[in-house]
C-alpha positions in Angstrom: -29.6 180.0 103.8 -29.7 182.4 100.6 -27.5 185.1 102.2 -24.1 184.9 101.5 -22.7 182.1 99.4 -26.4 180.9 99.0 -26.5 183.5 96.7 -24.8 181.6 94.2 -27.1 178.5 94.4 -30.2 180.8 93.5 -28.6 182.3 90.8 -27.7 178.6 89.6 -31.2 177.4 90.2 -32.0 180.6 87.7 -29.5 179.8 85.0 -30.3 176.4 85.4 -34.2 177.3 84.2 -33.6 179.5 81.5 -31.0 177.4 80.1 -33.4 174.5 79.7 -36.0 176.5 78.4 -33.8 177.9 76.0 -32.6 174.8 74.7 -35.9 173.1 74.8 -37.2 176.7 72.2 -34.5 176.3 70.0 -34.6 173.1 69.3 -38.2 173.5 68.8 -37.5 176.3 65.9 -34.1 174.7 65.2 -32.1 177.9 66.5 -28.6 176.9 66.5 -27.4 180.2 68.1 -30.0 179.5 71.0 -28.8 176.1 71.5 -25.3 177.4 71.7 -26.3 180.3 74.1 -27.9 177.6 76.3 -25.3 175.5 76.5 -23.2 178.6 77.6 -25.5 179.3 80.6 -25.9 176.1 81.9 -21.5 175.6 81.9 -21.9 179.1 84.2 -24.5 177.2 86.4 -21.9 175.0 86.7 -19.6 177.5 87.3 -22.4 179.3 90.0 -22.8 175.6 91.7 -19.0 175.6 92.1 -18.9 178.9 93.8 -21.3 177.8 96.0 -20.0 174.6 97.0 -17.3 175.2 100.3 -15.1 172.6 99.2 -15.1 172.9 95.2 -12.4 170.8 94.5 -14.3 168.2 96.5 -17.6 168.3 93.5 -16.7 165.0 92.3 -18.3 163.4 95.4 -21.5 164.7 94.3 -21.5 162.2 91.7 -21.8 159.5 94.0 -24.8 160.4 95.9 -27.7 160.8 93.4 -30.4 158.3 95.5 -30.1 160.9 98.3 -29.1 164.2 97.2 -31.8 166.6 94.0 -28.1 168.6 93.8 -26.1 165.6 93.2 -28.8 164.7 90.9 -28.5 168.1 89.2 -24.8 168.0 88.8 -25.3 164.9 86.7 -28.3 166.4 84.8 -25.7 169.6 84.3 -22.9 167.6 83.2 -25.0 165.1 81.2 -26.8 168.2 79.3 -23.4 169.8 78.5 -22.1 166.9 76.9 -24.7 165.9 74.9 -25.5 169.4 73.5 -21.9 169.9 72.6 -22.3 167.0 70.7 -25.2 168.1 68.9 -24.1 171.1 68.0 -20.8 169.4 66.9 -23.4 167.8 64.4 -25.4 170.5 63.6 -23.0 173.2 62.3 -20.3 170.2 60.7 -22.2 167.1 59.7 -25.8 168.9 59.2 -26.5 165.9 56.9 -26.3 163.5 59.1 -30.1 164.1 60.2 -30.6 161.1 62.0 -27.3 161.6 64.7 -28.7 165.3 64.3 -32.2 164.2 65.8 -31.1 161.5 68.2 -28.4 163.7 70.0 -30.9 166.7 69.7 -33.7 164.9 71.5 -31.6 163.3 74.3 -30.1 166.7 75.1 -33.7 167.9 75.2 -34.8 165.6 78.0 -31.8 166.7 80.0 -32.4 170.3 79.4 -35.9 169.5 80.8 -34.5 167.5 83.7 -32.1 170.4 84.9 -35.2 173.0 84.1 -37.2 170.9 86.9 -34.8 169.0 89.3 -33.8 172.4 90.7 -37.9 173.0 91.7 -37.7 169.3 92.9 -34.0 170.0 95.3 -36.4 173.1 96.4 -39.9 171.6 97.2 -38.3 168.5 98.9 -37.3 170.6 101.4 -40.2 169.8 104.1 -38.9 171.8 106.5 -39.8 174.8 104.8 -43.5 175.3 104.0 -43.0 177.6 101.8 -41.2 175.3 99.4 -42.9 172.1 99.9 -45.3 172.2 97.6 -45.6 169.9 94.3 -46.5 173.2 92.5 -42.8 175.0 92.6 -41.1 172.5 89.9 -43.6 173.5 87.6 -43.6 176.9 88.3 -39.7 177.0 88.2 -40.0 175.0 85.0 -43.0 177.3 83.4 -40.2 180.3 84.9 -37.2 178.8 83.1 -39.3 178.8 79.6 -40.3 182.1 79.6 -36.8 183.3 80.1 -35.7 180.9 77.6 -37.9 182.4 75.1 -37.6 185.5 76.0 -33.6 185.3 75.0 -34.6 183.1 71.9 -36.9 186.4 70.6 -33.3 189.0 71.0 -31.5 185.8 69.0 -34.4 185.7 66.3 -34.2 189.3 66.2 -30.6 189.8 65.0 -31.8 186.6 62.5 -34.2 185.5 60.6 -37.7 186.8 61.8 -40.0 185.0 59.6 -41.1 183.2 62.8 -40.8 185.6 65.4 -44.8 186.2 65.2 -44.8 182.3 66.2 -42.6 182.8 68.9 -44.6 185.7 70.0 -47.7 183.9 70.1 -46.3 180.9 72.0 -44.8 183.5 74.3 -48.2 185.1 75.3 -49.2 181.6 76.3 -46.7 180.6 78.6 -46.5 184.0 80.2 -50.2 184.1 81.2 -49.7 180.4 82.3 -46.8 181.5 84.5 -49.3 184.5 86.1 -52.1 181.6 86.9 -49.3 179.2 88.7 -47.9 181.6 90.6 -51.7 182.5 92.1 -52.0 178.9 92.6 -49.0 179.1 94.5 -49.7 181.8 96.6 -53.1 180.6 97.1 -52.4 176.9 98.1 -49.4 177.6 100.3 -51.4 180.4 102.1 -53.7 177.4 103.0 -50.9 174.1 103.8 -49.9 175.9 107.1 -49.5 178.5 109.7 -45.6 179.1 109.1 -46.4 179.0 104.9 -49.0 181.5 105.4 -46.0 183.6 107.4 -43.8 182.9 104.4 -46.8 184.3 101.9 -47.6 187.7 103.8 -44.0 188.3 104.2 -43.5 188.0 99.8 -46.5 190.0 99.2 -46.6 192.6 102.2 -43.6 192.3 103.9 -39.7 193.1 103.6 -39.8 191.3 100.8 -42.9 193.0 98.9 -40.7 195.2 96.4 -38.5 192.6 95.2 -42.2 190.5 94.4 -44.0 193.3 93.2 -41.8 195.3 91.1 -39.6 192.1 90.3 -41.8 189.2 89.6 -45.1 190.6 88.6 -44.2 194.4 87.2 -41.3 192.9 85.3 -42.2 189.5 84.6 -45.7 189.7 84.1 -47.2 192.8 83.7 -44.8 194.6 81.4 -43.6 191.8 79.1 -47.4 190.6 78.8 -48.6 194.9 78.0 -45.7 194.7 75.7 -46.6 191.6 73.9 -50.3 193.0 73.4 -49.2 196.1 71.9 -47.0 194.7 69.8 -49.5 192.8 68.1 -50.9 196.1 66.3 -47.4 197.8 66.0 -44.8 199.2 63.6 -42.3 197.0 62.7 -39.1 199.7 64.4 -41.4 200.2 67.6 -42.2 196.9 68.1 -38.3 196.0 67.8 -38.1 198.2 70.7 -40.8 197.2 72.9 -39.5 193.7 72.4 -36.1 193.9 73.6 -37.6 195.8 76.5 -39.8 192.8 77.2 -37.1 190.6 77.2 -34.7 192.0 79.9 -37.7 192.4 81.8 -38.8 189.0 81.8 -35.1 187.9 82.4 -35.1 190.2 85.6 -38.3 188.9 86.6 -37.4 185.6 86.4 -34.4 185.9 88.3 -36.2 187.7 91.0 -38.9 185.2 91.2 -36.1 182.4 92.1 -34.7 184.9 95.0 -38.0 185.6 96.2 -39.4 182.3 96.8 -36.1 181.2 98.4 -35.8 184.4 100.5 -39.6 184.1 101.7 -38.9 180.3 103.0 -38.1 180.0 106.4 -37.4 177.0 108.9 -41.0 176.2 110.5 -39.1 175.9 114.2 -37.7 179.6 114.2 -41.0 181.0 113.7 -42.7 182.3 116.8 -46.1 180.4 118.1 -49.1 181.9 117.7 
């Protein structure tokens, strides 16, 4: 399912997270150059979904089938988050005085951000076919994922900027990232446990074929070096710590992106798995 074409679909269910968490930062420190790089990723999730689709002219049908279909749903979410974000930052950068359409348009576009940061754990975990998905856990997880990237890209905005509250962002950063290393055990742990075929999945992520792309991916670049980098930086000079935090930034991007192929690689149909 994630060979080929499906390629394009985890690479939207990527852009999708990081774009909502992006948005949902910089609106938090009022980043308008954030909110505008967000609003770009999630028109090139659209884009990836497109790609995906077999019949792409044929997307407007999607539209009509949101009580039975988390993609349909995420289309609208997409579209619904592009609209009003262009709006807002219509608003922002032309009628920044007008704080009340300002705030309104800011929050609505910050629930949909949030809405297309989860529905694409949701189209994943509904799945029950697929033990390895169908757990209540993976929204969050994809949502905690999404943030950290979106951060992550909010840190190499604030940089070019005004830093005066990148030590805030840094802080918040350590949080989420050693929240994201405790759901991911969780996940590991409690899908080990739900069944036979899960438990298949899990041994095949962390000792399998799939090993590296967990390993050095998710944990060595997601975790472990953005979370060494974030410590040291604490104590650093101002031109190494520049440094160290751009490094921790495309490493976090990569592992965030290779924690949506792994999970979706490691998932496999419970009736093409051997008996015991």
């Amino acid at each position: 399912w994630i060979d080929g074409r499906g390629n394009f679909i985890a690479f939207a269910f990527f852009l999708g997270g990081i774009s909502g968490g992006l948005f949902l930062a910089s609106a938090y420190f009022d980043n308008l150059t954030g909110m505008f790089v967000a609003w770009l990723l999630s028109m090139l999730m659209g884009v990836s979904y497109m790609i995906h689709l077999s019949h792409p002219l044929r997307f407007w049908r999607m539209f009509f089938k949101p009580k039975t279909s988390w993609i349909a749903r995420g289309f609208i979410f997409i579209m619904l988050f592009i609209g009003l974000t262009f709006i807002t930052l219509i608003l922002r950068q032309w009628a920044p005085d007008a704080t009340g359409a300002v705030t309104t348009f800011k929050v609505l576009a910050g629930i949909f951000a949030f809405a297309q940061s989860i529905y694409t754990g949701f189209a994943v975990s509904y799945v029950s076919a697929i033990k390895m998905w169908n757990s209540a856990i993976v929204p969050v997880l994809f949502v905690t994922c999404g943030l950290t990237g979106g951060l992550a890209i909010l840190v190499a905005i604030t940089m070019a900027g005004d830093t005066s509250r990148l030590g805030e962002l840094e802080n918040i950063i350590r949080v989420v990232l050693i929240s994201l290393a405790v759901i991911i055990g969780v996940y590991l742990w409690n899908t080990t446990y739900s069944s036979t075929a899960a438990r298949d999945a899990v041994k095949r992520l962390i000792g399998g074929s799939l090993a590296p792309l967990f390993w050095i991916g998710v944990f060595l670049f997601g975790i472990l070096i953005p979370v060494v980098i974030s410590i040291a930086t604490i104590s650093s000079g101002e031109d190494i710590a520049s440094g160290l935090l751009i490094t921790a930034v495309i490493s976090e991007v990569i592992g965030g992106l290779a924690l949506r192929f792994a999970i979706l690689k490691a998932g496999v149909y419970t009736p093409l798995l051997p008996a015991d």
